[in-house]
PyMOL Python script that loads the backbone (N, CA, C, O; Angstrom):
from pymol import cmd

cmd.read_pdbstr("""\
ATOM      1  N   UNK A   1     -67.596 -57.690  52.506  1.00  0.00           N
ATOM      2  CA  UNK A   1     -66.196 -57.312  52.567  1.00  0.00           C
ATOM      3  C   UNK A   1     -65.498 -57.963  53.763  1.00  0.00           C
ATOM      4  O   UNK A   1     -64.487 -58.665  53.731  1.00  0.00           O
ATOM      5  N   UNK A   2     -66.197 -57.615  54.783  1.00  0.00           N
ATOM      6  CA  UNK A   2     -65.687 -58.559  56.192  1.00  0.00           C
ATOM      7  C   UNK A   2     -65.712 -60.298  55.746  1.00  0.00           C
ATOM      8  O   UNK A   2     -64.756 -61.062  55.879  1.00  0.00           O
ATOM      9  N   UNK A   3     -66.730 -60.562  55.333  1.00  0.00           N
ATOM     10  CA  UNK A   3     -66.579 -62.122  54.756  1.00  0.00           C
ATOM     11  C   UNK A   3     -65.415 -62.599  54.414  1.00  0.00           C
ATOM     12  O   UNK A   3     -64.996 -63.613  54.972  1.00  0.00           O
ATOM     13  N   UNK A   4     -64.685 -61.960  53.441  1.00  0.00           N
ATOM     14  CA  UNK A   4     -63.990 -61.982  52.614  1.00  0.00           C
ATOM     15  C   UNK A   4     -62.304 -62.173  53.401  1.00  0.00           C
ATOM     16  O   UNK A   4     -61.451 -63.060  53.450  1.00  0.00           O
ATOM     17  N   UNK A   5     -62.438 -61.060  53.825  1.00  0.00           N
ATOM     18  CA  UNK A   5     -61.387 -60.510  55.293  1.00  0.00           C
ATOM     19  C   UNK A   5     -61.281 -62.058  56.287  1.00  0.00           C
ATOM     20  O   UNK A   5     -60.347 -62.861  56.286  1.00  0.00           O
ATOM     21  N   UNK A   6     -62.087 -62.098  56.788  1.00  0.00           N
ATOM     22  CA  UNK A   6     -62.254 -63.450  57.493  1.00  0.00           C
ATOM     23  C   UNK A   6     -61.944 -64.416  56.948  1.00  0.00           C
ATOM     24  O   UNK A   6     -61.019 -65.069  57.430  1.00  0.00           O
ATOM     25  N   UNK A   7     -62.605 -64.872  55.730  1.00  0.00           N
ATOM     26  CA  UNK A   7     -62.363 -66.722  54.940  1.00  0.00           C
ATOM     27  C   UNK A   7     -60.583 -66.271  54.565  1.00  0.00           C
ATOM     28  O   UNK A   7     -59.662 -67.080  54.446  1.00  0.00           O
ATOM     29  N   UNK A   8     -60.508 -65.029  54.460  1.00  0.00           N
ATOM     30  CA  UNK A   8     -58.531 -65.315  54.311  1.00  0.00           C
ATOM     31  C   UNK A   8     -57.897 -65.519  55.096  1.00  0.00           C
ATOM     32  O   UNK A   8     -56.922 -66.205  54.790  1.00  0.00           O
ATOM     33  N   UNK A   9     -57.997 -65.147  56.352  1.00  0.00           N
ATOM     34  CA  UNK A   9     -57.435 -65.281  57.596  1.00  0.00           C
ATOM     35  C   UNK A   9     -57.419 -66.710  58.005  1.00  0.00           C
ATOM     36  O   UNK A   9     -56.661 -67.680  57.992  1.00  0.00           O
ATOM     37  N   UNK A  10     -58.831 -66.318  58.440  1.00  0.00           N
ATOM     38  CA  UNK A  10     -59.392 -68.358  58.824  1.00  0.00           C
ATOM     39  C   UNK A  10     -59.044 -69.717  57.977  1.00  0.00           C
ATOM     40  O   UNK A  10     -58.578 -70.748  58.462  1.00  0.00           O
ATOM     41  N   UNK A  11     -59.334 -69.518  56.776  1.00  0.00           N
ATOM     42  CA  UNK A  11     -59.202 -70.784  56.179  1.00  0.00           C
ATOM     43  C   UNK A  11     -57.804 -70.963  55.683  1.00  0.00           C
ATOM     44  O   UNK A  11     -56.926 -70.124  55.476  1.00  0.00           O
ATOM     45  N   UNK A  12     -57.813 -72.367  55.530  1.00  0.00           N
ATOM     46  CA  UNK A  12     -56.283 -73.474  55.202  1.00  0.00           C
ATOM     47  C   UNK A  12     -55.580 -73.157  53.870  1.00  0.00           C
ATOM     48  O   UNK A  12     -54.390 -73.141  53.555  1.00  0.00           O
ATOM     49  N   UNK A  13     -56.994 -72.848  53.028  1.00  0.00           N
ATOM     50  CA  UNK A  13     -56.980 -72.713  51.379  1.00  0.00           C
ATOM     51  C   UNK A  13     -55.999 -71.736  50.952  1.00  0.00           C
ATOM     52  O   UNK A  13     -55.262 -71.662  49.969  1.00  0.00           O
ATOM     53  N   UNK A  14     -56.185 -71.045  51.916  1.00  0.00           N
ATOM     54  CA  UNK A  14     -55.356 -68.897  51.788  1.00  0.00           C
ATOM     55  C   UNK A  14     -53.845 -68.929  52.460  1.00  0.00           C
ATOM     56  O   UNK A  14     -53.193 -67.889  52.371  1.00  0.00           O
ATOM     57  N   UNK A  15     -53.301 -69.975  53.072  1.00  0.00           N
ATOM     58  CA  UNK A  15     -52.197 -70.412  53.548  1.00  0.00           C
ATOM     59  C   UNK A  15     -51.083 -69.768  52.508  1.00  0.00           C
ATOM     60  O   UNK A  15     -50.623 -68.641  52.696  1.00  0.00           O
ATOM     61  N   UNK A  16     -50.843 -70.286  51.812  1.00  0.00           N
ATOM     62  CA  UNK A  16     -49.643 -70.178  50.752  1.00  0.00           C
ATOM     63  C   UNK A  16     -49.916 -68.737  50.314  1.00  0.00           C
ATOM     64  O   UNK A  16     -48.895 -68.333  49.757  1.00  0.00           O
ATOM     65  N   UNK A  17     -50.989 -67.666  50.333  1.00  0.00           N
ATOM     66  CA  UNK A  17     -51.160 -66.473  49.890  1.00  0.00           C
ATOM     67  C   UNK A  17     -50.688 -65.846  51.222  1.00  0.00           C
ATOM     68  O   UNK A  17     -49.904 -64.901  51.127  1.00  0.00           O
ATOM     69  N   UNK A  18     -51.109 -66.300  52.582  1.00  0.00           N
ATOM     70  CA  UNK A  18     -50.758 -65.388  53.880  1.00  0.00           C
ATOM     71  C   UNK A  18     -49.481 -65.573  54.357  1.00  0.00           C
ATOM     72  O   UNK A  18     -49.076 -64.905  55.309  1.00  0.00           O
ATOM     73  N   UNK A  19     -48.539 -66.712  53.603  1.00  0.00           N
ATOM     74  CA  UNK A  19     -46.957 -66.450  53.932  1.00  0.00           C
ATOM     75  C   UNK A  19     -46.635 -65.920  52.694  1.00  0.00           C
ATOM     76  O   UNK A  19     -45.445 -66.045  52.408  1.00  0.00           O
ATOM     77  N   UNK A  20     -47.280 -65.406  51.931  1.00  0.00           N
ATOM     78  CA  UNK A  20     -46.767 -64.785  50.859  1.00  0.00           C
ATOM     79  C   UNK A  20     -46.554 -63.161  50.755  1.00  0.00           C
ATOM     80  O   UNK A  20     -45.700 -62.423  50.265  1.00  0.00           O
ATOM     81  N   UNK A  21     -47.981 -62.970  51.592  1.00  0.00           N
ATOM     82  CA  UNK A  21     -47.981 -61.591  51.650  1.00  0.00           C
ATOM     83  C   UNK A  21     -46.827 -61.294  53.063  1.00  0.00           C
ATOM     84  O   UNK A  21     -46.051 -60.345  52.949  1.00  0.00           O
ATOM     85  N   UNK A  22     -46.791 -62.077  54.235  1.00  0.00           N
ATOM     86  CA  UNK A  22     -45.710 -62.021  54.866  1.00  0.00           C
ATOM     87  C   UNK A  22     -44.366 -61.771  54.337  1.00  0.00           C
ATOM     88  O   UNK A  22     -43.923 -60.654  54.607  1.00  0.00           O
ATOM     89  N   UNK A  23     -43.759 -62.394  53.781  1.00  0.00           N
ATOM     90  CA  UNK A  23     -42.891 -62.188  53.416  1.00  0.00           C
ATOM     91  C   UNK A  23     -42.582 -60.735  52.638  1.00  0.00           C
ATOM     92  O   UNK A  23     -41.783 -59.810  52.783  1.00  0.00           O
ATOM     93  N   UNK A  24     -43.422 -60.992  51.945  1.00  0.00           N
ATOM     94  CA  UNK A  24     -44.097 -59.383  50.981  1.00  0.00           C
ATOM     95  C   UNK A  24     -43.657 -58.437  52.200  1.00  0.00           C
ATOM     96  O   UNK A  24     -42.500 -58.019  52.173  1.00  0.00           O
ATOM     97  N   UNK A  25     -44.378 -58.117  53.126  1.00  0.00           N
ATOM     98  CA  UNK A  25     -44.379 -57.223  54.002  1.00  0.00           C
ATOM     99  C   UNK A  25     -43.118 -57.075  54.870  1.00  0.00           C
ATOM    100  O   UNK A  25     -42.736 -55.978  55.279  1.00  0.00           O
ATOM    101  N   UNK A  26     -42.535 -58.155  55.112  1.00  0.00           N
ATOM    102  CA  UNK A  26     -40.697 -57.819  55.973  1.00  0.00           C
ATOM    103  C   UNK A  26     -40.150 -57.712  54.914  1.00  0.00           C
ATOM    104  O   UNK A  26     -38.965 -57.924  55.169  1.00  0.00           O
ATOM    105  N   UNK A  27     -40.259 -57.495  53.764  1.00  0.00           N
ATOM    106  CA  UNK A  27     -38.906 -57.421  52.846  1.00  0.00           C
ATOM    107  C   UNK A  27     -39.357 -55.905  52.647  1.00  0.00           C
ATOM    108  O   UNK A  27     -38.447 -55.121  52.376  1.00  0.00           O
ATOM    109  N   UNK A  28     -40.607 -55.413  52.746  1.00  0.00           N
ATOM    110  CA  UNK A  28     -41.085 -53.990  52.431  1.00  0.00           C
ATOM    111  C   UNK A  28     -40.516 -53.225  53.490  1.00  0.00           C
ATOM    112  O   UNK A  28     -40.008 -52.113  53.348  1.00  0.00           O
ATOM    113  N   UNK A  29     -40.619 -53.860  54.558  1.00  0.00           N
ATOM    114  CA  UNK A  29     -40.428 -53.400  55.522  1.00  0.00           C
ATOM    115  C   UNK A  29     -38.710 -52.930  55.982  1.00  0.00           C
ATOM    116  O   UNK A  29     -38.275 -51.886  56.468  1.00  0.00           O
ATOM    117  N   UNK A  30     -38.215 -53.861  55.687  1.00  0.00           N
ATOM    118  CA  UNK A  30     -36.475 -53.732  55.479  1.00  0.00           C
ATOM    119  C   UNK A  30     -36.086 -52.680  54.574  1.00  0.00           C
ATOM    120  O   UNK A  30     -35.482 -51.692  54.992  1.00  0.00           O
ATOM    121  N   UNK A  31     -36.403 -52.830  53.318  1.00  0.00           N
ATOM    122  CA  UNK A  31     -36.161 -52.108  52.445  1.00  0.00           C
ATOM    123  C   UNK A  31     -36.274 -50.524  52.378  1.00  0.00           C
ATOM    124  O   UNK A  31     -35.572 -49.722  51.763  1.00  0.00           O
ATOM    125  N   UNK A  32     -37.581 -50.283  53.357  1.00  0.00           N
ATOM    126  CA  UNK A  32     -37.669 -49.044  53.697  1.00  0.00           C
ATOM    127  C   UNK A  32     -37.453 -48.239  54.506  1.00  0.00           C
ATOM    128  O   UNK A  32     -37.687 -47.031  54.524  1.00  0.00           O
ATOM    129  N   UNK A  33     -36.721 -49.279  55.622  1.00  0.00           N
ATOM    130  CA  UNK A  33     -34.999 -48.752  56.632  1.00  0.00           C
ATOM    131  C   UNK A  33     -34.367 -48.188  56.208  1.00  0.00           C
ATOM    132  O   UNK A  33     -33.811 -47.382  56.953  1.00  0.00           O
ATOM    133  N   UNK A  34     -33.897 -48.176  54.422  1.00  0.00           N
ATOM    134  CA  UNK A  34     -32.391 -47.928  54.092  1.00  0.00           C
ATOM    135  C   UNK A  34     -32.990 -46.184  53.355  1.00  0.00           C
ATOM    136  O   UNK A  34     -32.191 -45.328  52.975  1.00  0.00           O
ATOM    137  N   UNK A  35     -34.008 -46.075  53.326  1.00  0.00           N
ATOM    138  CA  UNK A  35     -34.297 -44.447  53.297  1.00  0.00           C
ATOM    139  C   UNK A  35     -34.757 -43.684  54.273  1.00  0.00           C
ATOM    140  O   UNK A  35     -35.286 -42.573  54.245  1.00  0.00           O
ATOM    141  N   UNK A  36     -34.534 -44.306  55.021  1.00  0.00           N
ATOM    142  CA  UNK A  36     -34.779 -43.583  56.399  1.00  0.00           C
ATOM    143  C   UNK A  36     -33.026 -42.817  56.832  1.00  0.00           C
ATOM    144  O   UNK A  36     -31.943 -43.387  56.959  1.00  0.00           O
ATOM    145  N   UNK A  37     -33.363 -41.471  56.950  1.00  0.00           N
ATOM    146  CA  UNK A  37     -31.977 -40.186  57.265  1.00  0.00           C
ATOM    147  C   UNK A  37     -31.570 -40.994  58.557  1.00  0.00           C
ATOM    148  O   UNK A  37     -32.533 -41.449  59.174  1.00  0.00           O
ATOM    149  N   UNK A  38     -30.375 -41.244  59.059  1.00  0.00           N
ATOM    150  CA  UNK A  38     -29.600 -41.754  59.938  1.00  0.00           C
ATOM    151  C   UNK A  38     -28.497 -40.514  60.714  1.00  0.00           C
ATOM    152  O   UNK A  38     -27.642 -40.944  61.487  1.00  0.00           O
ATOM    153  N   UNK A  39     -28.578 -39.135  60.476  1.00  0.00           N
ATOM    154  CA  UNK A  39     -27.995 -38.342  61.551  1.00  0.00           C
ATOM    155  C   UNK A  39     -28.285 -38.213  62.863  1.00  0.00           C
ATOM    156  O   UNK A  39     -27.554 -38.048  63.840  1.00  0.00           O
ATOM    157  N   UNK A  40     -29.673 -38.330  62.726  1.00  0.00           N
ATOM    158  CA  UNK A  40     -29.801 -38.465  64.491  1.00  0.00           C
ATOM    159  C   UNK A  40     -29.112 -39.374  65.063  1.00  0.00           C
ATOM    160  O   UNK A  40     -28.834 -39.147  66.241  1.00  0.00           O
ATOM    161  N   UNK A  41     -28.593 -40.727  64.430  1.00  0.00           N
ATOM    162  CA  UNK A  41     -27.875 -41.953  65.085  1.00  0.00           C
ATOM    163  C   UNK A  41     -27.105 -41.406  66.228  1.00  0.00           C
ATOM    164  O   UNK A  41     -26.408 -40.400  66.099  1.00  0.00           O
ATOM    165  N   UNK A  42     -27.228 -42.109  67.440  1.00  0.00           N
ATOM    166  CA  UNK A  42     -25.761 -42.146  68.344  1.00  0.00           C
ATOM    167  C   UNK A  42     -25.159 -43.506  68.898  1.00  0.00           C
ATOM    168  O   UNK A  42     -24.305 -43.452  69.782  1.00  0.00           O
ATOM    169  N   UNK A  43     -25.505 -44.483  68.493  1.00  0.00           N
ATOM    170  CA  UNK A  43     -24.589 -45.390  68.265  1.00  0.00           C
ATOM    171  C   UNK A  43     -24.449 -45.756  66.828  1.00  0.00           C
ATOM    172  O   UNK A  43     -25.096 -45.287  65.892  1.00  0.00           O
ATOM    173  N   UNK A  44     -23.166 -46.995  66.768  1.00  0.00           N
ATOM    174  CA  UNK A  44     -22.814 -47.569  65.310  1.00  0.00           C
ATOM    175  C   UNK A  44     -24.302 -48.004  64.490  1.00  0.00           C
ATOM    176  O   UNK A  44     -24.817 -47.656  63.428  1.00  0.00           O
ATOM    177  N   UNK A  45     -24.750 -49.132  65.799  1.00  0.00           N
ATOM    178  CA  UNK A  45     -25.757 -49.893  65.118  1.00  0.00           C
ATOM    179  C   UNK A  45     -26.857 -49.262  64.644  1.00  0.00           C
ATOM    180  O   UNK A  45     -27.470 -49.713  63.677  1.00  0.00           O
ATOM    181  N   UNK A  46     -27.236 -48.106  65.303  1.00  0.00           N
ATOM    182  CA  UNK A  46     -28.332 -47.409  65.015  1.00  0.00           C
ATOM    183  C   UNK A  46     -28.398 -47.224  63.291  1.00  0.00           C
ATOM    184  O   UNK A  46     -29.384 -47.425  62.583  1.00  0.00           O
ATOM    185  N   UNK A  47     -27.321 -46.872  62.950  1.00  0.00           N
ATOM    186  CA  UNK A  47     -26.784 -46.468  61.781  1.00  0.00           C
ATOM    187  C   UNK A  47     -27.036 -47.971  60.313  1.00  0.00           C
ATOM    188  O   UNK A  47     -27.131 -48.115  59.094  1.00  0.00           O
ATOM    189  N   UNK A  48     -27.032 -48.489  61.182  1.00  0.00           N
ATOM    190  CA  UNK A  48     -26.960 -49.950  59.993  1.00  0.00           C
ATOM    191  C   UNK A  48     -28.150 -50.211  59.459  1.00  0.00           C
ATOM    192  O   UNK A  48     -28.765 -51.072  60.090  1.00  0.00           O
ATOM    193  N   UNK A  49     -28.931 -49.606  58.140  1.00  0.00           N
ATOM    194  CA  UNK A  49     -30.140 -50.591  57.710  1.00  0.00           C
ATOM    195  C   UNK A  49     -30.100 -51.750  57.813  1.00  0.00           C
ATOM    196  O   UNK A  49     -29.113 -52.427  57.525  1.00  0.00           O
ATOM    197  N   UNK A  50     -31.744 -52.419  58.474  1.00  0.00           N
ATOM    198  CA  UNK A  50     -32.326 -52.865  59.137  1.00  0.00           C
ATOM    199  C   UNK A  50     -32.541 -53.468  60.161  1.00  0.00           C
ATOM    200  O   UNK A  50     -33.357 -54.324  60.503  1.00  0.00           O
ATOM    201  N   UNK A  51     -31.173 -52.585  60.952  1.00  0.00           N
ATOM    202  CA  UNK A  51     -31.268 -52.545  62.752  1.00  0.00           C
ATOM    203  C   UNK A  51     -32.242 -52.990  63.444  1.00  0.00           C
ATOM    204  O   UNK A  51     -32.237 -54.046  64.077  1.00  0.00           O
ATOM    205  N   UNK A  52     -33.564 -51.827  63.318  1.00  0.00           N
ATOM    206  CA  UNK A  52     -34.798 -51.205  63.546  1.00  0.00           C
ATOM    207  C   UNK A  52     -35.407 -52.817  63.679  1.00  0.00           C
ATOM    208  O   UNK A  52     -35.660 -53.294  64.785  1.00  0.00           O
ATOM    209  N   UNK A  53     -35.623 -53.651  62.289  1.00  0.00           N
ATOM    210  CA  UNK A  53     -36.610 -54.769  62.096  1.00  0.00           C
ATOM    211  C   UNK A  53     -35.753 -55.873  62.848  1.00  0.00           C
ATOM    212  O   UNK A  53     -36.308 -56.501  63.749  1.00  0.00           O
ATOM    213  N   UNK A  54     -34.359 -56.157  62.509  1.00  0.00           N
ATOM    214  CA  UNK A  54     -34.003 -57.164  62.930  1.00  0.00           C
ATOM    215  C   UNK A  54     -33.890 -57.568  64.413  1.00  0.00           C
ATOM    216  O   UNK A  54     -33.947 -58.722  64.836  1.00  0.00           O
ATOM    217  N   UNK A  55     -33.644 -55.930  65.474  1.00  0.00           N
ATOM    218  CA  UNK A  55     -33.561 -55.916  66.625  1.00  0.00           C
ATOM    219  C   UNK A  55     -34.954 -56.160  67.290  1.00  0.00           C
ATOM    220  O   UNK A  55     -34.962 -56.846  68.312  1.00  0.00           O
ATOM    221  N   UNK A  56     -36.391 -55.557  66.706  1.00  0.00           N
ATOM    222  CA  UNK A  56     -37.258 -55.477  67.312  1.00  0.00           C
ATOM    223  C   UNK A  56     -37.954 -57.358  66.391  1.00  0.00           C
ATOM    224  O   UNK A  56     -39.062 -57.711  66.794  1.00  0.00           O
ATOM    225  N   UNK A  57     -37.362 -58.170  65.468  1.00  0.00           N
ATOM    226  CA  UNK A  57     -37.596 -59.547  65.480  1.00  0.00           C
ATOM    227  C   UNK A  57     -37.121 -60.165  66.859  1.00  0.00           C
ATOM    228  O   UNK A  57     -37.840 -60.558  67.779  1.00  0.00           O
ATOM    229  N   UNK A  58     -35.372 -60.155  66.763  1.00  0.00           N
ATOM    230  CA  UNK A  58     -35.553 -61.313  67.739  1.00  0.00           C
ATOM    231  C   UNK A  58     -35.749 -60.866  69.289  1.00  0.00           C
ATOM    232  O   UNK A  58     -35.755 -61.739  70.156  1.00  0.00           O
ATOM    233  N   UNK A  59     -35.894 -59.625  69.596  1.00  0.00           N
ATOM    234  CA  UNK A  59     -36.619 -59.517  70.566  1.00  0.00           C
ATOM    235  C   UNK A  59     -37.817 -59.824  71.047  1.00  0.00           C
ATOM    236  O   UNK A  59     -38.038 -60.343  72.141  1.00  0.00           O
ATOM    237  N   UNK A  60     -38.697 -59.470  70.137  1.00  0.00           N
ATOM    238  CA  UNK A  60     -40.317 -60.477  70.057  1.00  0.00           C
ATOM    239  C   UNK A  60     -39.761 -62.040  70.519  1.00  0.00           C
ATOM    240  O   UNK A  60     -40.341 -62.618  71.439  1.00  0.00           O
ATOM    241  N   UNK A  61     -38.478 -62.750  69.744  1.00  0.00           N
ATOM    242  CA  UNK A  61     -38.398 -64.150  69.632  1.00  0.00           C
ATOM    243  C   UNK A  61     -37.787 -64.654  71.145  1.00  0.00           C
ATOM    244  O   UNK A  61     -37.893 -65.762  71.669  1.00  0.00           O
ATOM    245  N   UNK A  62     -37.244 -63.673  71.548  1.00  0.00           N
ATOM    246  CA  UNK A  62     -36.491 -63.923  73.061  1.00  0.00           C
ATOM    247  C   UNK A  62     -37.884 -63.504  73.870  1.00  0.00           C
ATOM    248  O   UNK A  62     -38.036 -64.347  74.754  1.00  0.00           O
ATOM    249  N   UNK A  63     -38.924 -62.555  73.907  1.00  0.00           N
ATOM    250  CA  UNK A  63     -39.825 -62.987  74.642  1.00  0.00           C
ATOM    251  C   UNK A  63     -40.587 -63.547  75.046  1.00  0.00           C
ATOM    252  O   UNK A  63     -41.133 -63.662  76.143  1.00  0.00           O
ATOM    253  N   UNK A  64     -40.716 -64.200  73.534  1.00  0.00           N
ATOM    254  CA  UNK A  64     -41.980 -65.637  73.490  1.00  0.00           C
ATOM    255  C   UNK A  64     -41.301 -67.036  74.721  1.00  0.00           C
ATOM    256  O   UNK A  64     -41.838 -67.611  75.668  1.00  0.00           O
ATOM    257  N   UNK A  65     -39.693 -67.163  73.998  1.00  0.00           N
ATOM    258  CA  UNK A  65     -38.552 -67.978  74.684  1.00  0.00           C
ATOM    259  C   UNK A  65     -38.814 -67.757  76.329  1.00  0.00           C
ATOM    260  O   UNK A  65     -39.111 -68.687  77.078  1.00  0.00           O
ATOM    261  N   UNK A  66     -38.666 -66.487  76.720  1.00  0.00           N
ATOM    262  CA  UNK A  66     -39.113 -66.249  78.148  1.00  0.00           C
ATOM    263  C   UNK A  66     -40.272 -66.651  78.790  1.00  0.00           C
ATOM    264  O   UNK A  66     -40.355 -67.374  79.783  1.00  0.00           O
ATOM    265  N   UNK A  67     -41.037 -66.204  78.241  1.00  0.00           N
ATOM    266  CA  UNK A  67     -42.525 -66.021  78.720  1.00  0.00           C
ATOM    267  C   UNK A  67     -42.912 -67.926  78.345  1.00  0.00           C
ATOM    268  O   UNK A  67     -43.470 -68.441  79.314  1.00  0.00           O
ATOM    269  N   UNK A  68     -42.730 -68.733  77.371  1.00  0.00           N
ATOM    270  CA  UNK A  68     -42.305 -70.058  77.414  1.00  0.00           C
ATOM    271  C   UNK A  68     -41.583 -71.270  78.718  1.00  0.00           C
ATOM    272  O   UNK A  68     -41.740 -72.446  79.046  1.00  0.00           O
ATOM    273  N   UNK A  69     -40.800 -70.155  79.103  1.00  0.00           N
ATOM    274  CA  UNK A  69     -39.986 -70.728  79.939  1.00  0.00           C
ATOM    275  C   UNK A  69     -40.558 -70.285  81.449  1.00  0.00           C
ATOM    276  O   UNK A  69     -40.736 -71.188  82.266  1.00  0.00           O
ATOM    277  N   UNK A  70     -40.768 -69.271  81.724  1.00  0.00           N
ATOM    278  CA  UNK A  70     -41.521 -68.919  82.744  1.00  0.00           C
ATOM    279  C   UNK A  70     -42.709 -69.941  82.782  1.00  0.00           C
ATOM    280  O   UNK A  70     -43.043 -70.742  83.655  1.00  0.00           O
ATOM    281  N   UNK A  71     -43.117 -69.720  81.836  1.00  0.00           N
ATOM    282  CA  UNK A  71     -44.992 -71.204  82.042  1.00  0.00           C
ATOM    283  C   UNK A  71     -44.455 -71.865  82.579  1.00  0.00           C
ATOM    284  O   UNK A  71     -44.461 -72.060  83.794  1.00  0.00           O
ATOM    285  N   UNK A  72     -43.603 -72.576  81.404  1.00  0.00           N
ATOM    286  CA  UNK A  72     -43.711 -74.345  81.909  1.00  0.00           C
ATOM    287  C   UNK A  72     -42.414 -74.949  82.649  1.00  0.00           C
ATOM    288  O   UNK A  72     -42.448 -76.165  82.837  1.00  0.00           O
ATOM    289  N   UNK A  73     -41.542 -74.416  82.989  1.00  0.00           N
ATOM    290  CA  UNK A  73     -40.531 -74.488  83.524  1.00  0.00           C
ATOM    291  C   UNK A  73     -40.442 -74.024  84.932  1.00  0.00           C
ATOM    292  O   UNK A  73     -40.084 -74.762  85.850  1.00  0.00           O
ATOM    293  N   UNK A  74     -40.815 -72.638  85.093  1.00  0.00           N
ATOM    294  CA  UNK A  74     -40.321 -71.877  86.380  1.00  0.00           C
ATOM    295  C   UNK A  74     -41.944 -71.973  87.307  1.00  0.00           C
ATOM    296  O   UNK A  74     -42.165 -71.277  88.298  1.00  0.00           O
ATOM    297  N   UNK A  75     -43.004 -73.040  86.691  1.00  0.00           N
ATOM    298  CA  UNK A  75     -44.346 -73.238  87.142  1.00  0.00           C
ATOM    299  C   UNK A  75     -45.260 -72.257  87.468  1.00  0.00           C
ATOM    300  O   UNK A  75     -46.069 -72.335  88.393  1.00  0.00           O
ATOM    301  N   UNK A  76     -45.165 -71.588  86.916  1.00  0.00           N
ATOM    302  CA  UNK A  76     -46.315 -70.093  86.968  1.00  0.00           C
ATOM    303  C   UNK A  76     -47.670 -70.946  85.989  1.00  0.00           C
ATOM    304  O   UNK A  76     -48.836 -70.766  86.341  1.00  0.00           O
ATOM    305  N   UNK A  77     -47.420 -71.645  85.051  1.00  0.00           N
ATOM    306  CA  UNK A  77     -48.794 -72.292  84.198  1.00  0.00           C
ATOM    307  C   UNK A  77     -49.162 -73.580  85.207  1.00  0.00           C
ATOM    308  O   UNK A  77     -48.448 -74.306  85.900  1.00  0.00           O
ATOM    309  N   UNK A  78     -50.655 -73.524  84.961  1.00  0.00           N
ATOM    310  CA  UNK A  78     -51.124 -74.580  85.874  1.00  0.00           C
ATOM    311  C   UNK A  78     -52.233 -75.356  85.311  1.00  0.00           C
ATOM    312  O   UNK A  78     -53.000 -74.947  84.439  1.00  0.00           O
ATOM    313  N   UNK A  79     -52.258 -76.341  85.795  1.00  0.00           N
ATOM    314  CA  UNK A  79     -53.734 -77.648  85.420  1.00  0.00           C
ATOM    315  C   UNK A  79     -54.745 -76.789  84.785  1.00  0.00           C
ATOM    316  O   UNK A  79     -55.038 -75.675  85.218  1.00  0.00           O
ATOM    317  N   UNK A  80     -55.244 -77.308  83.800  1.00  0.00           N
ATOM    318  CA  UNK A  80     -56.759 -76.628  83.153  1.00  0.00           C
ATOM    319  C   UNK A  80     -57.965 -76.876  84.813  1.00  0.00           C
ATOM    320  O   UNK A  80     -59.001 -76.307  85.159  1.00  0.00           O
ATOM    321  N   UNK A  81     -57.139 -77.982  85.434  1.00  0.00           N
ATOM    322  CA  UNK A  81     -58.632 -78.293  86.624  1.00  0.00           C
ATOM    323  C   UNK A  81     -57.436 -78.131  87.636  1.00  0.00           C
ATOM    324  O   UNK A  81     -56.753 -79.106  87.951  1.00  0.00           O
ATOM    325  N   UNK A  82     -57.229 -76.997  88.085  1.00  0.00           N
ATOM    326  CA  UNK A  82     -56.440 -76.845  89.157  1.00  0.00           C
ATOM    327  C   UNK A  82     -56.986 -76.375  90.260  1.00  0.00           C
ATOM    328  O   UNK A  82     -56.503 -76.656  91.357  1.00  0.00           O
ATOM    329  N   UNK A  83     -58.242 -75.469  90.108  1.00  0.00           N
ATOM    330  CA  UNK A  83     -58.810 -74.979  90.985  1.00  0.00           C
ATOM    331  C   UNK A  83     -59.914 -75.700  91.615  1.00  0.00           C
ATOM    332  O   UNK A  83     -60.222 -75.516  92.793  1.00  0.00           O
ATOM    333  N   UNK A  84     -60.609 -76.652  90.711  1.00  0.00           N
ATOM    334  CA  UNK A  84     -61.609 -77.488  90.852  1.00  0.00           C
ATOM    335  C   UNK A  84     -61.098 -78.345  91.784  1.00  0.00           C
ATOM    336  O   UNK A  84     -61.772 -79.295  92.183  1.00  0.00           O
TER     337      UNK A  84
END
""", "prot")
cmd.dss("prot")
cmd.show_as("cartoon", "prot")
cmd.util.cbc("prot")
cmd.orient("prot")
């Protein structure tokens, strides 16, 4: 069963099935924003299906951007033989 689990992940072959099920999964995922009760809201946006996914996407995407920019820019990343 783990075999199985693994050669999908790992291999090249399972590509076109693992952006498939991706996609599969944010559209599941959106979709099941808009039944989610919204009275607790206290702002507008709170209120808007798929706030929730879209806010917590490009936030992930602005941290990668950061944490990117911090490496190789602001020089915190260093030589593989830097210490040597």
């Amino acid at each position: 069963m783990i075999r199985r689990v693994v050669d999908f992940f790992g291999d090249e072959t399972y590509a076109r099935q693992r952006r498939t099920l991706l996609y599969l999964v944010l559209v599941l995922i959106v979709l099941a924003d808009f039944v989610v009760p919204r009275e607790h809201a206290e702002y507008l946006w709170e209120r808007l299906p798929g706030w929730s996914a879209a806010y917590g996407f490009f936030s992930c995407v602005a941290l990668i951007f950061v944490s990117k920019f911090l490496g190789h820019r602001a020089g915190l990343m260093r030589r593989e033989d830097y210490y040597d």
